[in-house]
N, C-alpha and C positions, 0 to 999 in steps of 0.2 A: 544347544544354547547359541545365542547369538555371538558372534567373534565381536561386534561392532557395539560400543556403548550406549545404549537407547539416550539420544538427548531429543527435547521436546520442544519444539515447534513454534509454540504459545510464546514465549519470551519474546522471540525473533520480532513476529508479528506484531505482539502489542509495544516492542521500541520502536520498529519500524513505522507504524498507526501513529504513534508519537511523535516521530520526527515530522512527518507528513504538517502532522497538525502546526506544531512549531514552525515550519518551514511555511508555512499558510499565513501565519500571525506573522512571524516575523518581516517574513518579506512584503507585506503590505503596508509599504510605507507609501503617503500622500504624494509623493513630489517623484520624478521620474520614474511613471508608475509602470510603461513600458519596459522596462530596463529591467524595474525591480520585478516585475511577471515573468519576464524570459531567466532571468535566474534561480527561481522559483522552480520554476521548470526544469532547469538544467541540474540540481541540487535536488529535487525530488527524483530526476530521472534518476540521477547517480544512486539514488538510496533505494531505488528501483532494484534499478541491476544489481546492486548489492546483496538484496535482499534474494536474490532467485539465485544468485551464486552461492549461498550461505546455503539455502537450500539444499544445491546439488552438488555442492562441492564437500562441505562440511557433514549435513545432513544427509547426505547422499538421497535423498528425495528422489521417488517417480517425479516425471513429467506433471501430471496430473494434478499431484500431492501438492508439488511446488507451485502451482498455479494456484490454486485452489490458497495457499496460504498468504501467497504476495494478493491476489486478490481481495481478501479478508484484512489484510491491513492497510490497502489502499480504502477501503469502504470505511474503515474504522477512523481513519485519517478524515475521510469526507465526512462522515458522520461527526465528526468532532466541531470539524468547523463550521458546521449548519448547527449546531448546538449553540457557540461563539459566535455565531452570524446573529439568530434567534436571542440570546442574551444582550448583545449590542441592541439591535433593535427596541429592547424591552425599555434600554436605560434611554432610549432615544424617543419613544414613543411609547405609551401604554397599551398593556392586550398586545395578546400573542393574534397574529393574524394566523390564516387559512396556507399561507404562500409556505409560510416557514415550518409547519405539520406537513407540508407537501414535500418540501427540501430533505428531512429529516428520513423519508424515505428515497425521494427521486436522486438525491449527492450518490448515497451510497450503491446503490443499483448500475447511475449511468456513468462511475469511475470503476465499480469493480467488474463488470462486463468486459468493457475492452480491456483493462489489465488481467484481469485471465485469461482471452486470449494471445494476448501479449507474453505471458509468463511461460504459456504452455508450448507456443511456439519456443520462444527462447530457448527453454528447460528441455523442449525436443532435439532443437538444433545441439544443443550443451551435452545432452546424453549419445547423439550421434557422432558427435565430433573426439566424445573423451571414450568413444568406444564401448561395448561391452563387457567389458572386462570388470568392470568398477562395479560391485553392489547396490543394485535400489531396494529401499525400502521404500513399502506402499503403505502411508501413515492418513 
């Protein structure tokens, strides 16, 4: 039997996928839109890193795993906002254009790519650094 409490994954990701998306709307405000971008950034990263420490530090996650899951909620996040991109448009113009069926794939593909290999290096370095000693689970 397993020493370690099986917890699951899915939670993680789908709040994480959520703040992404919130962090997207919110911080798209009209007026010092510079400012409000790099924050954006800086506040997504952090939920970033958050999110792959949670992995491996709580979850005890492989590499792999923990990639593969920060990945999937980074795409769900993009996916969210080409949803909310696509819905403004609609209220703004009538008919779904060609661009935003395009977005609804291309968001999530071209943010979850480099955040998994982003995650998996991390989660590499994180599994090297905290030693072997620590239990991975391959989920």
């Amino acid at each position: 039997m397993d020493a370690l409490p099986r917890r699951s994954w899915v939670p993680a990701a789908l709040l994480v996928g959520a703040a992404y998306f919130l962090i997207g709307r919110l911080f798209a405000a009209p007026t010092h839109v510079q400012a409000w971008r790099l924050a954006a950034w800086a506040v997504s990263g952090a939920a970033f890193a958050t999110h792959i420490a949670y992995e491996h530090f709580r979850l005890r996650h492989a590499p792999l795993s923990t990639a593969a899951h920060a990945a999937l909620a980074v795409a769900l996040g993009a996916l969210t906002l080409a949803v909310a991109g696509a819905l403004h448009s609609l209220s703004t113009a009538p008919g779904l254009r060609l661009s935003w069926l395009l977005a609804f794939v291309a968001w999530p593909v071209f943010t979850a790519v480099p955040a998994f290999v982003v995650a998996w290096v991390s989660a590499a370095v994180l599994r090297r650094l905290s030693g072997a000693a620590a239990p991975s689970v391959e989920r």
